[in-house]
Phi, psi and omega in degrees: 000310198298324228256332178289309201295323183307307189310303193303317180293305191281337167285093112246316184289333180306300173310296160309322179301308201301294199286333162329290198312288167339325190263030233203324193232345178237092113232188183228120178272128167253075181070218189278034150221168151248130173281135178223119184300307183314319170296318169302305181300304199285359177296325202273308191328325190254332171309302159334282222262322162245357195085173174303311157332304210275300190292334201279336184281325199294324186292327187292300192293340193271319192293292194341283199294327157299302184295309220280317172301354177064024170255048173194168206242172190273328122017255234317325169331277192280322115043272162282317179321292192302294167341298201272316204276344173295305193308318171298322184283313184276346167266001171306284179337270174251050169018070164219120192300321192282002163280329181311323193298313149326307198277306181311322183288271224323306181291348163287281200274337161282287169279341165318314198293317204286274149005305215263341180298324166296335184274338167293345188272327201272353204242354198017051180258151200315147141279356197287346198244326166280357186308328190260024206284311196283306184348285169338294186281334146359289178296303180306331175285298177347257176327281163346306191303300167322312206287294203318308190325301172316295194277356188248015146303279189312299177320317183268338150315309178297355214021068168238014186249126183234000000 
């Protein structure tokens, strides 16, 4: 048990630096936020490989550490968070990549992006800018989400995945 939680602490820690880094050279700004595709492939990743908990930690810690380097927006918080931990729950349930895939677009680009609306209020910033908010994001989980899909489909062909 002691020797599972570790393997879990330490890939959540890797996997977050790796998306720090990563989030740090791929993103797209797209109208008043950025996407960053990279948080999506590693949300489904950690949804997969550690759960939800572990990822809902990884996601928390990847915004942190994005804002304080100043390449991510206070966005990113409900966003990832809410993505990975729909996605960790439902793939917990039915040990299917492709639900995870489901659970990340639903929890990102519909409710994260939903989510994001009180920070705009809280931030007094126009909303007049935000009509296109969940769409944005929509598109960036998408493209991630896919891509993540991709590789852990081949990893379970391959059996590497367990």
């Amino acid at each position: 048990m002691q020797n599972n939680q570790t393997r879990k602490l330490t890939l959540t820690a890797i996997i977050t630096a790796i998306n720090v880094v990563l989030s740090q050279m791929i993103y797209i700004p797209l109208g008043p936020i950025k996407a960053f595709p990279v948080q999506h492939f590693v949300n489904v990743l950690c949804a997969v490989l550690v759960g939800p908990w572990y990822g809902l930690a990884q996601a928390f810690l990847t915004s942190v550490i994005r804002l304080i380097f100043g390449t991510a927006t206070p966005f990113a918080f409900p966003g990832s968070m809410i993505g990975v931990l729909l996605a960790g729950l439902i793939y917990q349930r039915s040990r299917k990549v492709g639900f995870a895939v489901i659970g990340e677009v639903i929890g990102t680009g519909i409710v994260g992006s939903l989510a994001t609306i009180p920070l705009i209020y809280m931030m007094n910033l126009d909303f007049s800018k935000f009509y296109v908010i969940t769409p944005l994001f929509l598109a960036s989980t998408v493209v991630g989400s896919l891509t993540a899909y991709g590789l852990l489909i081949a990893l379970t062909r391959r059996n590497l995945l367990k």
